[in-house]
C-alpha positions as CSV (number, residue, x, y, z in Angstrom):
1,X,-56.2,57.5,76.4
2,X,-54.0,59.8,78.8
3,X,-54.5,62.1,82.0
4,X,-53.7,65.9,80.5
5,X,-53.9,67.7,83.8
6,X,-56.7,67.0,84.7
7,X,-58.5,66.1,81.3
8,X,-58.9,62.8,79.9
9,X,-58.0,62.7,76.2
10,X,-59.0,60.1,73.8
11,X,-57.5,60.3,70.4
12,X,-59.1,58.6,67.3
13,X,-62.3,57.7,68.6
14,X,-64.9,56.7,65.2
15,X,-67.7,58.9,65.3
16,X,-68.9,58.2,61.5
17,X,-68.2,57.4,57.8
18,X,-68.0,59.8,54.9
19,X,-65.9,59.0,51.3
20,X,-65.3,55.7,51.6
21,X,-63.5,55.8,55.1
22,X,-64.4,56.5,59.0
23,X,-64.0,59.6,60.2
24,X,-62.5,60.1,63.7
25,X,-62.6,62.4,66.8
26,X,-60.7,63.4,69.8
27,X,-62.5,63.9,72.9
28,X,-61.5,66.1,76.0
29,X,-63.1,65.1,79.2
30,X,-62.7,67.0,82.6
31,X,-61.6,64.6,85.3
32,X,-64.8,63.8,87.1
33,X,-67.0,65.2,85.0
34,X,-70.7,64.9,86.0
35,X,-73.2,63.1,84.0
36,X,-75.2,65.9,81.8
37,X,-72.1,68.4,81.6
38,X,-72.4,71.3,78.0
39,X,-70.1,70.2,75.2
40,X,-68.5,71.7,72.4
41,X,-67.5,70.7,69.2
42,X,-64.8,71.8,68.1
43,X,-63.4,72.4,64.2
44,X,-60.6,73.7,62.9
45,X,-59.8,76.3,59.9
46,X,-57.5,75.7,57.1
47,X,-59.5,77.5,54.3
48,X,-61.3,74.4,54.3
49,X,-58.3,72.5,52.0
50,X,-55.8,71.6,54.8
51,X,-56.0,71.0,58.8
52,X,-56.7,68.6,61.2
53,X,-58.4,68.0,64.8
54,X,-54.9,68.1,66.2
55,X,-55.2,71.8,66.0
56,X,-57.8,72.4,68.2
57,X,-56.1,70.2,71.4
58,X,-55.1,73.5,73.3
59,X,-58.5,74.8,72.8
60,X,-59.7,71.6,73.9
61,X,-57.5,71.3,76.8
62,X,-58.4,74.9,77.8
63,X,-62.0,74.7,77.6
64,X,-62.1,71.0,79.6
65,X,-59.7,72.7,82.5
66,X,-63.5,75.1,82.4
67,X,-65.8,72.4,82.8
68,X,-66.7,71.6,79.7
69,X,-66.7,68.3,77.3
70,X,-64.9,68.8,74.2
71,X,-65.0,66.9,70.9
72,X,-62.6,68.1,68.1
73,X,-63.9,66.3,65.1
74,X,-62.4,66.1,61.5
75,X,-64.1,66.7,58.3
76,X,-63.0,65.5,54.6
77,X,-60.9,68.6,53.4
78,X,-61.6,70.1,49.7
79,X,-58.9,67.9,48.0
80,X,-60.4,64.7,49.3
81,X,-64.2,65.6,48.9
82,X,-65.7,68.8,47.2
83,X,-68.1,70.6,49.0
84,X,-70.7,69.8,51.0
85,X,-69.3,66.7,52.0
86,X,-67.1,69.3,54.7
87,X,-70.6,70.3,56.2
88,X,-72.3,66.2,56.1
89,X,-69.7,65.4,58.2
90,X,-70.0,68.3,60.8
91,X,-73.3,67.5,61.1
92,X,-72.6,63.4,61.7
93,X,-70.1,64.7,64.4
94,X,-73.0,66.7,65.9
95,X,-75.2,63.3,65.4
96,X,-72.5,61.2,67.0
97,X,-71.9,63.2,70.0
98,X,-76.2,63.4,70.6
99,X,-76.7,60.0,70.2
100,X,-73.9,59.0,72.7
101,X,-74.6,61.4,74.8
102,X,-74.3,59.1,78.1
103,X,-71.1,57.8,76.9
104,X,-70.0,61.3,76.7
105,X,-71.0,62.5,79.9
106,X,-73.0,65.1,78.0
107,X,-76.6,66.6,78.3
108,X,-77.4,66.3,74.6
109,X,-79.5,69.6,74.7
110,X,-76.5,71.7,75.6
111,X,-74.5,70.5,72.6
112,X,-72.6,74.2,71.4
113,X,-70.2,74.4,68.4
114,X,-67.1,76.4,68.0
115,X,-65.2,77.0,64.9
116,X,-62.2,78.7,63.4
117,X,-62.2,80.4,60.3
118,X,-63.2,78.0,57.5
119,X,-64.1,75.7,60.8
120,X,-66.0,79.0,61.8
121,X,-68.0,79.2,58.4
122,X,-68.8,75.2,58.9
123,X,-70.4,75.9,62.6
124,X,-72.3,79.2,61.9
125,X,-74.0,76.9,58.7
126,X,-74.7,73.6,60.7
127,X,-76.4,76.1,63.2
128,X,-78.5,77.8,61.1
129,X,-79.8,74.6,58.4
130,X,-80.7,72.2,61.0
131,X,-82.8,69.4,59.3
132,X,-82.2,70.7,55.7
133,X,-81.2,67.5,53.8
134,X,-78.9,68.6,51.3
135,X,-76.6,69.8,54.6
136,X,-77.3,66.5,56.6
137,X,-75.2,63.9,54.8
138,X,-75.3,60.3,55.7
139,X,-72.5,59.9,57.9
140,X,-74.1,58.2,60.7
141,X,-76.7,58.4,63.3
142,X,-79.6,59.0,60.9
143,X,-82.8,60.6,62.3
144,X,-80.7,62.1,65.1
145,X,-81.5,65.8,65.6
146,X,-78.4,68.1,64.5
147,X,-79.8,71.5,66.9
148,X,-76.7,72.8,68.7
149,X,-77.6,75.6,71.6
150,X,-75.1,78.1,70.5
151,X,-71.7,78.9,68.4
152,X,-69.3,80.4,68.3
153,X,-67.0,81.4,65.4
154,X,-64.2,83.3,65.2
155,X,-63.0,85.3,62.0
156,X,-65.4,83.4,60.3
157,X,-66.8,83.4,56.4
158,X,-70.6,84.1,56.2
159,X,-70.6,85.4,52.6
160,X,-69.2,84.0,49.3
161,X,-69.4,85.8,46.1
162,X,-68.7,84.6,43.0
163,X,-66.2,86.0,40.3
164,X,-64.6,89.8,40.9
165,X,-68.3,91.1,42.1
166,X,-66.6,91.0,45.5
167,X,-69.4,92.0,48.5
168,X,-68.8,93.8,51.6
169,X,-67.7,91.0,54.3
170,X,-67.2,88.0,51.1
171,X,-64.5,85.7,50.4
172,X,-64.3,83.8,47.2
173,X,-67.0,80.7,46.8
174,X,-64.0,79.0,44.7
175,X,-62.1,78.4,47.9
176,X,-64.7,75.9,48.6
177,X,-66.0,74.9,45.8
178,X,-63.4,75.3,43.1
179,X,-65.0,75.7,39.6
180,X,-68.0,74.8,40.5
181,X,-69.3,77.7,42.1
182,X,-72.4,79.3,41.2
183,X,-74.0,82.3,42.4
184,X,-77.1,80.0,43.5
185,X,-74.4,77.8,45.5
186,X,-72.3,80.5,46.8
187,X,-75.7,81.7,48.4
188,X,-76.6,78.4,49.4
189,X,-73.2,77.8,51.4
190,X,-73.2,81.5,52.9
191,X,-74.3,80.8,56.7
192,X,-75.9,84.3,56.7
193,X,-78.7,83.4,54.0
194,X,-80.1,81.4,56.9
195,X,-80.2,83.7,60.0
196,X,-84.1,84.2,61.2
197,X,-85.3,85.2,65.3
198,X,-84.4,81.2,65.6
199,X,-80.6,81.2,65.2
200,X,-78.9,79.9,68.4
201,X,-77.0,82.1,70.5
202,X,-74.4,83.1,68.5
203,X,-70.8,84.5,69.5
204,X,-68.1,85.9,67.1
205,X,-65.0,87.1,67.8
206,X,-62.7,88.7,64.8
207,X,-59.6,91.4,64.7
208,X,-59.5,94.2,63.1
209,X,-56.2,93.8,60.5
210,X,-57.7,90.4,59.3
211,X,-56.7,89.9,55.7
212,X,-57.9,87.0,55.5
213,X,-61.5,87.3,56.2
214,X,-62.5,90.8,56.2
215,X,-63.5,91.9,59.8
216,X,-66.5,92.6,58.0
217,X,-68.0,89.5,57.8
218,X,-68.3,89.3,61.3
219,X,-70.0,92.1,61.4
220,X,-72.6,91.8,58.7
221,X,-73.5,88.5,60.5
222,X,-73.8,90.3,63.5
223,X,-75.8,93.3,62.2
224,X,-78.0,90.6,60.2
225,X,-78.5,88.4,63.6
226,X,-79.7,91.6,65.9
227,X,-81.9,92.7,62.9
228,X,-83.6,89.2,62.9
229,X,-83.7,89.5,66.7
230,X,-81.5,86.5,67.5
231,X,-79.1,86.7,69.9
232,X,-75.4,87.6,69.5
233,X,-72.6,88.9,70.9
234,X,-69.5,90.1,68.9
235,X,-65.9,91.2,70.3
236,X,-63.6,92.7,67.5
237,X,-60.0,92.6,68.8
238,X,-58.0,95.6,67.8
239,X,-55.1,95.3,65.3
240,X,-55.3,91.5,65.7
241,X,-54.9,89.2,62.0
242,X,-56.2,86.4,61.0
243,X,-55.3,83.5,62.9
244,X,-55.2,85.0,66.7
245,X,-57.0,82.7,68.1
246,X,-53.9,80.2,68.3
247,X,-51.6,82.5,69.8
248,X,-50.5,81.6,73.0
249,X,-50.9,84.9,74.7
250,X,-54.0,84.7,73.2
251,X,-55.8,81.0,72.9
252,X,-56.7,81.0,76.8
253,X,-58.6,84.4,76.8
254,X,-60.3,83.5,74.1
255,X,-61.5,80.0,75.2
256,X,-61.7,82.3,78.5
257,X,-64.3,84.5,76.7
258,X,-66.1,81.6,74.9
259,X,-66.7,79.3,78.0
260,X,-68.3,82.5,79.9
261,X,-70.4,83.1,76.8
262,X,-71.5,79.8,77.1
263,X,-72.1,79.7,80.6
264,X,-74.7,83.0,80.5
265,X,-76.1,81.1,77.3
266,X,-76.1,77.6,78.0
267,X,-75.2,76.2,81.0
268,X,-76.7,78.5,83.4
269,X,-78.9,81.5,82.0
270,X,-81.2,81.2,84.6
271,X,-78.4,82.1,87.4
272,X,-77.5,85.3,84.9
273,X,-81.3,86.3,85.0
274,X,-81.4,86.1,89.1
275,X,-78.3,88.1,89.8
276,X,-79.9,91.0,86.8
277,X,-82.8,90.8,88.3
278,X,-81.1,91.3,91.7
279,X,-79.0,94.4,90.5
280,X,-81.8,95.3,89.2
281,X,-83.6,96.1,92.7
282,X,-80.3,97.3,94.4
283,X,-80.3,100.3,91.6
284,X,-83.5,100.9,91.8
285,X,-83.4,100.9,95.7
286,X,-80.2,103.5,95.2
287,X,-83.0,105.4,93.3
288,X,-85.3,105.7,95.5
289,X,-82.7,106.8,98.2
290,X,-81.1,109.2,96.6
291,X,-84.8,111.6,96.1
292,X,-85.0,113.5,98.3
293,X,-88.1,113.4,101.1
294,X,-91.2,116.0,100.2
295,X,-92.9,117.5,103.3
């Protein structure tokens, strides 16, 4: 355990089992931190066949110096495990972190998710197939609920396809599952087969000369979302590849941009609604002044 300015990190800490082995987390806690403070999970990309929770300590570190509790979990990567057992154990990381929720310092229904890339994908499907058991694994913590209260995903996949039919906003299903994709499981593991009006607030962030992921898929997700009447926000960063998010002239704006998503969202809509409602009166008060008086 060590003091990072400010933010307590704990490295290997067990949160479940999964092929054999434990699975482990590391956990960013703000100095002080009050009982009942949002979380955020946090998982990293790698195309879902290399990476490691060690990626995400900056983001970590930068969302903690914000006020918020952070748990970087791993998941069994493609070579280890074929798919799902990448989603099972996001979802016994989500488990983990409800069901120690005082340990954690953490109000369990303010739980949020972020994800890059492949880590994206993983967090925008745990969100939308809550209680579905062929996505819940048995990593731990059975019976515990795996809601989160919003997610955020930058360049993320949303849409497999299978073979050279190539959609608008896809990447290839035998990334993740190898030669065992199927049109029936390519749908299955595409996050937006599973937007309805009840997807958490959602956040996704993408640039614009991804080659990687087309920018596309962000915003089919987002038009799909909006349709369905969920809510979502989407920032598409000009000229920006694949990968932005870990730049360093980059990685605190957007934990900047994510932790004030989250605030509006999670930690304190209400406060949002009374400052709208607020500028609400002042324009309409500027209204009213500026017509002119009738005799």
């Amino acid at each position: 355990m060590a003091n990072v300015d400010g933010i307590i990190v704990e490295e290997g800490v067990v949160f479940g089992h999964g092929g054999g082995r434990e699975l482990r987390c590391d956990t960013y806690t703000p100095q002080g931190a009050a009982p009942g403070s949002a979380s955020v999970l946090l998982l990293y990309g790698g195309g879902w066949r290399m990476g490691e929770r060690g990626r995400m300590r900056e983001a970590g570190l930068a969302l903690g110096k914000r006020g918020f509790v952070c748990v970087a979990g791993e998941y069994r990567l493609t070579p280890e495990s074929p798919w799902p057992a990448q989603i099972h154990d996001v979802k016994a990381s989500i488990r983990w972190m409800r069901a120690n929720a005082s340990r954690l310092r953490i109000d369990p229904a303010k739980i949020a998710v972020q994800g890059h890339s492949a880590g994206a994908h993983l967090a925008l499907l745990a969100a939308g197939t809550v209680g579905m058991a062929e996505f819940e694994g048995d990593g731990g913590n059975a019976g515990v609920s795996t809601e989160v209260a919003a997610v955020i995903a930058v360049y993320p996949p949303v849409l497999f396809h299978v073979g050279d039919d190539r959609l608008s906003g896809s990447v290839p299903a035998n990334a993740l599952m190898g030669a065992a994709a199927t049109e029936e499981k390519a749908r299955a593991a595409s996050p937006i087969t599973y937007v309805t009006e009840k997807f958490p607030p959602t956040f996704l962030l993408h640039g614009t000369a991804d080659s990687v992921v087309p920018p596309s898929a962000s915003i089919r997700m987002n038009e799909a979302l909006t349709k369905a009447g969920a809510p979502v926000e989407m920032h598409m960063y000009a000229g920006l590849p694949h990968g932005f998010g870990r730049l360093p002239s980059m990685l605190d704006m957007v934990q900047g941009e994510s932790a004030n998503f989250l605030e509006r969202r999670v930690v304190a809509p209400a406060r949002l609604q009374g400052e709208l409602a607020e500028l609400q009166a002042l324009m309409a008060s500027m209204q009213r002044a500026a017509v002119p008086a009738t005799e």
